[in-house]
C-alpha positions in Angstrom: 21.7 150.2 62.9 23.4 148.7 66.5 22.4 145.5 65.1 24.7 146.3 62.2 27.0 147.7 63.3 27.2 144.1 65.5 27.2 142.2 62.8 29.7 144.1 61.3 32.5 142.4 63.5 31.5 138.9 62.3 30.5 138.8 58.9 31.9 140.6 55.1 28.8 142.7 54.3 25.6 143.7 56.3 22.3 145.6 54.2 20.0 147.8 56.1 16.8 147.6 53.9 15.2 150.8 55.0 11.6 151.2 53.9 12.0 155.3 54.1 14.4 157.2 53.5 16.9 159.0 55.5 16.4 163.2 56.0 19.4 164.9 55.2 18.6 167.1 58.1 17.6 166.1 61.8 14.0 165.4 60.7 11.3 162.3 61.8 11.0 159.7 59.5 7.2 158.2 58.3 8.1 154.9 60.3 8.7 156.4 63.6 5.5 158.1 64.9 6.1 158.1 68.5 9.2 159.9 67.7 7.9 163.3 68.4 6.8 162.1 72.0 9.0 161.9 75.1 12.6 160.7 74.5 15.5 160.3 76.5 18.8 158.0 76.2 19.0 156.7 79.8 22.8 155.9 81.4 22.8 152.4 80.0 21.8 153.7 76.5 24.5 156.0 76.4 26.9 153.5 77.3 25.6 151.0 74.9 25.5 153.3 72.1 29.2 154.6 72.7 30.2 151.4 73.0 29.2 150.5 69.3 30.0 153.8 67.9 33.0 155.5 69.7 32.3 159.3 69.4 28.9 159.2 69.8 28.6 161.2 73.0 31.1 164.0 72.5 29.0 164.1 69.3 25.3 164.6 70.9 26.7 167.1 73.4 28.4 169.5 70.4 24.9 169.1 68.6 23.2 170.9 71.8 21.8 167.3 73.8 21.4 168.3 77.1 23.4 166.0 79.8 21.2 165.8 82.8 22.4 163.9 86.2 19.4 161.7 87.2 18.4 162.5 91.4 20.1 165.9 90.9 18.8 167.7 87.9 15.4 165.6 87.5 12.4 166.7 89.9 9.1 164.1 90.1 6.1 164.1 92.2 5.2 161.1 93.1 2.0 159.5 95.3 4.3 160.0 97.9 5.3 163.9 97.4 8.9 165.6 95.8 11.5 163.2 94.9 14.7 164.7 97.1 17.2 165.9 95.3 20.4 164.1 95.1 23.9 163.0 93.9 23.8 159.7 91.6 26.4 159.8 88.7 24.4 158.4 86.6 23.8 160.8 83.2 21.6 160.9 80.7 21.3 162.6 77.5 18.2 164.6 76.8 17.6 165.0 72.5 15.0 164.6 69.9 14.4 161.0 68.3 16.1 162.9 65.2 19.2 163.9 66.8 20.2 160.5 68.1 19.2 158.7 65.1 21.2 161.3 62.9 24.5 160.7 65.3 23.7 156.8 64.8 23.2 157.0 61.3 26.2 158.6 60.6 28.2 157.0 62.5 27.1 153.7 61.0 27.8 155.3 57.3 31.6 155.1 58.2 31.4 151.5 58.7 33.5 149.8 55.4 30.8 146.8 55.4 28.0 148.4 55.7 25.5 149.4 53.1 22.2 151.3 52.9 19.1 150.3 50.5 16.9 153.3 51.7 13.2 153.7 50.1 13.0 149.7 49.9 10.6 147.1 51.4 11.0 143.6 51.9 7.9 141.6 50.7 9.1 138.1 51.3 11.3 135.7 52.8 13.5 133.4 50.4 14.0 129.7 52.1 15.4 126.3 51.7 16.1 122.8 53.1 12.9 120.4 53.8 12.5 119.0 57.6 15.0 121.7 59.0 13.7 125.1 56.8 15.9 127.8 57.0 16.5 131.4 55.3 18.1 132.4 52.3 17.5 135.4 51.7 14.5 138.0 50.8 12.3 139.6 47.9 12.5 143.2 48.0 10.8 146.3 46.0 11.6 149.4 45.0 9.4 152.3 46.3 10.6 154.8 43.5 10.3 152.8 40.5 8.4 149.6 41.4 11.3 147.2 40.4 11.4 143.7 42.7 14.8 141.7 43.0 15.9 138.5 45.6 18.9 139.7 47.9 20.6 136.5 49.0 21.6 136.4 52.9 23.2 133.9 55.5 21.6 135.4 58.3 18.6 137.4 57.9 17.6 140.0 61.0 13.9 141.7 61.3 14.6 144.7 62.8 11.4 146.3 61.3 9.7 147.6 64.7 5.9 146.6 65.7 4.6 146.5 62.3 6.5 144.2 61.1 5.6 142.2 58.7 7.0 138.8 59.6 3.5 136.9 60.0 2.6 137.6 56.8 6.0 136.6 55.2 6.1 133.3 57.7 2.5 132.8 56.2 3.6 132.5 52.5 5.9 129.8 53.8 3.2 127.7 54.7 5.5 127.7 58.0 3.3 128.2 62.4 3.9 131.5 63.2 5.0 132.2 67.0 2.6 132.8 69.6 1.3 136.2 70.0 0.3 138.1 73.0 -1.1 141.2 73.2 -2.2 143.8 76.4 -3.5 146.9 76.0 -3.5 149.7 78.8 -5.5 151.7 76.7 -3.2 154.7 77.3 -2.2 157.6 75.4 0.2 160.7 74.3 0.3 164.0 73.4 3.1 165.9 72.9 4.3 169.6 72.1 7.3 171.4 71.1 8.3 174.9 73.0 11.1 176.9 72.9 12.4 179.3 75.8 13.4 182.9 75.2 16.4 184.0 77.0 14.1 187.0 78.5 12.1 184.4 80.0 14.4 183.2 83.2 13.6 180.9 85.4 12.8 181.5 89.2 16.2 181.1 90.9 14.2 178.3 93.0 13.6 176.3 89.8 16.9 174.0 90.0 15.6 171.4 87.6 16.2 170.6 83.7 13.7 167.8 83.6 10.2 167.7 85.4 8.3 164.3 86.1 4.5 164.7 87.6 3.9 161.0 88.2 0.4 161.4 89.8 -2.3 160.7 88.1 -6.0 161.3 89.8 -9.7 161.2 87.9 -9.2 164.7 88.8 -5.7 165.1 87.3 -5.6 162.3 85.4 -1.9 162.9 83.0 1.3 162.2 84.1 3.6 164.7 82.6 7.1 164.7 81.0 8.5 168.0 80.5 12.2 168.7 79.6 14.8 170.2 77.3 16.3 168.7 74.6 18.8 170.8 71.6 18.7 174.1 70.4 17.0 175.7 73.5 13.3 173.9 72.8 11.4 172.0 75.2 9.0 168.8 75.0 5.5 168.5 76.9 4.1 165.5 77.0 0.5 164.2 78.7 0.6 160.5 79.4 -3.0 159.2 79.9 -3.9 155.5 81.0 -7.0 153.4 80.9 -8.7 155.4 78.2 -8.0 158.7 80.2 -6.4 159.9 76.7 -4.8 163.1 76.7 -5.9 166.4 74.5 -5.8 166.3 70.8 -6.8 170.2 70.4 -5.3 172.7 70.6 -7.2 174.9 73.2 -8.1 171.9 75.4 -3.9 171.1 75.8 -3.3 174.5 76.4 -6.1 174.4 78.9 -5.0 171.4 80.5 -2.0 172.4 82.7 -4.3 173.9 85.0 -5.8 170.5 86.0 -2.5 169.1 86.6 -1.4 167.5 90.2 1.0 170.4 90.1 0.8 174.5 89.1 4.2 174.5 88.1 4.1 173.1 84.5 1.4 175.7 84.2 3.9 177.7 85.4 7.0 176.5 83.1 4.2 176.8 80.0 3.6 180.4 80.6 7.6 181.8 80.0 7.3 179.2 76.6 6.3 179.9 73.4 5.0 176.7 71.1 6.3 175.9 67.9 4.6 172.8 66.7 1.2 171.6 67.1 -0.3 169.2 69.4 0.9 165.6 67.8 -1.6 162.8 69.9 -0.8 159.1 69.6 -2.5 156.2 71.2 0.3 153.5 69.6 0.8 151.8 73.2 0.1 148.4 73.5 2.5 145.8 74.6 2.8 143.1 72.1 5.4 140.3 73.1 6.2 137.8 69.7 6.9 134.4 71.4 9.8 133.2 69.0 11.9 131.8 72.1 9.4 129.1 72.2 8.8 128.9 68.2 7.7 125.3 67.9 8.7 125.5 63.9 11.8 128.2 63.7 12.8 129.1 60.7 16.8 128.8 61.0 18.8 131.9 59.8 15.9 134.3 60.7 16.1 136.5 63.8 13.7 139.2 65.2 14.8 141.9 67.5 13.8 144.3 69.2 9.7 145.8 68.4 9.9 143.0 66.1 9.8 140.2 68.5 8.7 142.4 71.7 7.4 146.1 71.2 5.4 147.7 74.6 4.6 151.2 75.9 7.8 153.2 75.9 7.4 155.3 79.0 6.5 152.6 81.1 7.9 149.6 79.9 10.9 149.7 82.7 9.1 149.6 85.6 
C-alpha cells in the first residue's frame, strides 16, 4: 500500500492485487502469520507512514495505539544489567499488525487512483521485446469463481512478501532468476495476548510501558518482548535462537516465566489474564533476492521489500 500510494504521484492508475481479502474489522489476514507476534512502528516508521498518508498518527492514537518515548518508557536487561532510564524524543507507536494495516488501508482507499482486486492471485508475468525483455503486464485468477484474465501494466511491482512467487513466474519466461541466499538462525516465536484489569495496578515502582529482557542463557534461554498495544491488552512474546525454540503448549508457556533472566514478567503475567492461545512460529530465516546484480533483469519488473529481501523481524536492525 506505501508503494502505492508512491506510485500514485507519478502515474494515472495503480492495482493492488491482493491474494486475501481485507477484514472489515481489525482482524489478521491468512498472508501475514507473524502478525500476531511482536509489533511496533519505530520513530522512522511513524514518520514514513505520516508522510505518505497525512492523518495517520492522530488516527492510531484515537484508535487506542499506545505512544511510548524510547530510553524513558522502555526498560531492557541487557548482558550488561538495566538500561537507564532516559529522555530521547524519539516516539513510537505501540498497536497490533491489524490496527496499523487497517489505518493504512483506509487511508490508501481515499486515494482517486487507486484500486483494490482483493481475493486475486497473480499466476504469471505477461512480457515483450527480444534481446532487452521487459514486462507487460500479468495473468491473474479469481479465488471466488475460478475466472483468469491478463491485466496490462507499464510498471509491474512484486510487493508479495517472502513467498513470493517470482521464481516461478521468471521460470515460465525461460528468463536466470537472481541469486538467492539464504541464512537460517534457527530461531523462534511464541506469542500471547493478555489483557489487564483495572483492579490489577501496577507497583508504583513499575514506570515502564514496554519491557525488553535481552539475555538469553542455556539456563534462560528467551528473550522477551512484553508490551501494550490498543484496547488495554498486552503482547508476550518468547524469542528463541539456535533451535532454542520457545513453548508451543499451553502449560509449558505459562510455566516458562519462571525460567526467565528476570522475575518480573512472572510478575507482570500474574495481574494478566490471557485471551488467546499460544500462536508459535519458526518463519525466521533471512532470505536476501540478489536482483541488484540480476545478470538478465527483466525491465518494468520491480521487487520490494520481503520480495527481494525478507529476514528475522526482531533482529534484523541490529
Amino acid at each position: 500500500m506505501c508503494a502505492a500510494r508512491v506510485l500514485s504521484d507519478f502515474v494515472d492508475r495503480v492495482t493492488i492485487i491482493e491474494r486475501d481479502a481485507y477484514p472489515s474489522a481489525y482482524d489478521f489476514r491468512p498472508g501475514v502469520p507473524q502478525a500476531r507476534h511482536v509489533h511496533n512502528l519505530l520513530a522512522r516508521g511513524l514518520r514514513e507512514f505520516e508522510g505518505f498518508f497525512p492523518g495517520f498518527e492522530r488516527r492510531m492514537r484515537e484508535r487506542g495505539a499506545v505512544a511510548v518515548e524510547s530510553g524513558w518508557d522502555v526498560v531492557t536487561l541487557w548482558p550488561h544489567g538495566w538500561s537507564r532510564r532516559a529522555h530521547t524524543g524519539l516516539w513510537q507507536l505501540y498497536a497490533s499488525r491489524a490496527l496499523i494495516e487497517a489505518t493504512v488501508l483506509g487511508l490508501c482507499r481515499n486515494l482517486h487512483n487507486v484500486t483494490f482486486l482483493e481475493r486475486t492471485e497473480v499466476t504469471a508475468l505477461r512480457a515483450a521485446g527480444e534481446t532487452q525483455r521487459y514486462c507487460t503486464g500479468v495473468d491473474v485468477l479469481r479465488r471466488d469463481n475460478g475466472k483468469t484474465r491478463t491485466l496490462e501494466a507499464d510498471l509491474v511491482v512484486d510487493a508479495s512478501g517472502t513467498h513470493s512467487r517470482a521464481a516461478e513466474w521468471l521460470r515460465q519466461l525461460d528468463l536466470e532468476l537472481p541469486e538467492d541466499e539464504v541464512i537460517d538462525g534457527y530461531s523462534g516465536y511464541s506469542s500471547r495476548w493478555f489483557t489487564l484489569g483495572s483492579q490489577h495496578a501496577w507497583p508504583p515502582e513499575w514506570w515502564w510501558k514496554v519491557l525488553f529482557l535481552r539475555l538469553a542463557t542455556p539456563e534462560r534461554p528467551y528473550f522477551i518482548a512484553f508490551f501494550p498495544i490498543e484496547n488495554q491488552r498486552w503482547l508476550l512474546s518468547y524469542i528463541g535462537v539456535n533451535k532454542a525454540y520457545p513453548p508451543t503448549r499451553e502449560d509449558e508457556f505459562t510455566a516458562a516465566p519462571t525460567r526467565l533472566a528476570s522475575p518480573v514478567v512472572h510478575e507482570m503475567v500474574q495481574r494478566m489474564e490471557p485471551i488467546s492461545p499460544v500462536y508459535p512460529s519458526r518463519a525466521t530465516r533471512n532470505r536476501w533476492r540478489h536482483y541488484e546484480r540480476w545478470r538478465t533483469p527483466l525491465g518494468r519488473f520491480v521487487a520490494i521489500a520481503d520480495a527481494a529481501c525478507s529476514y528475522n523481524p526482531r533482529f534484523a536492525r541490529a
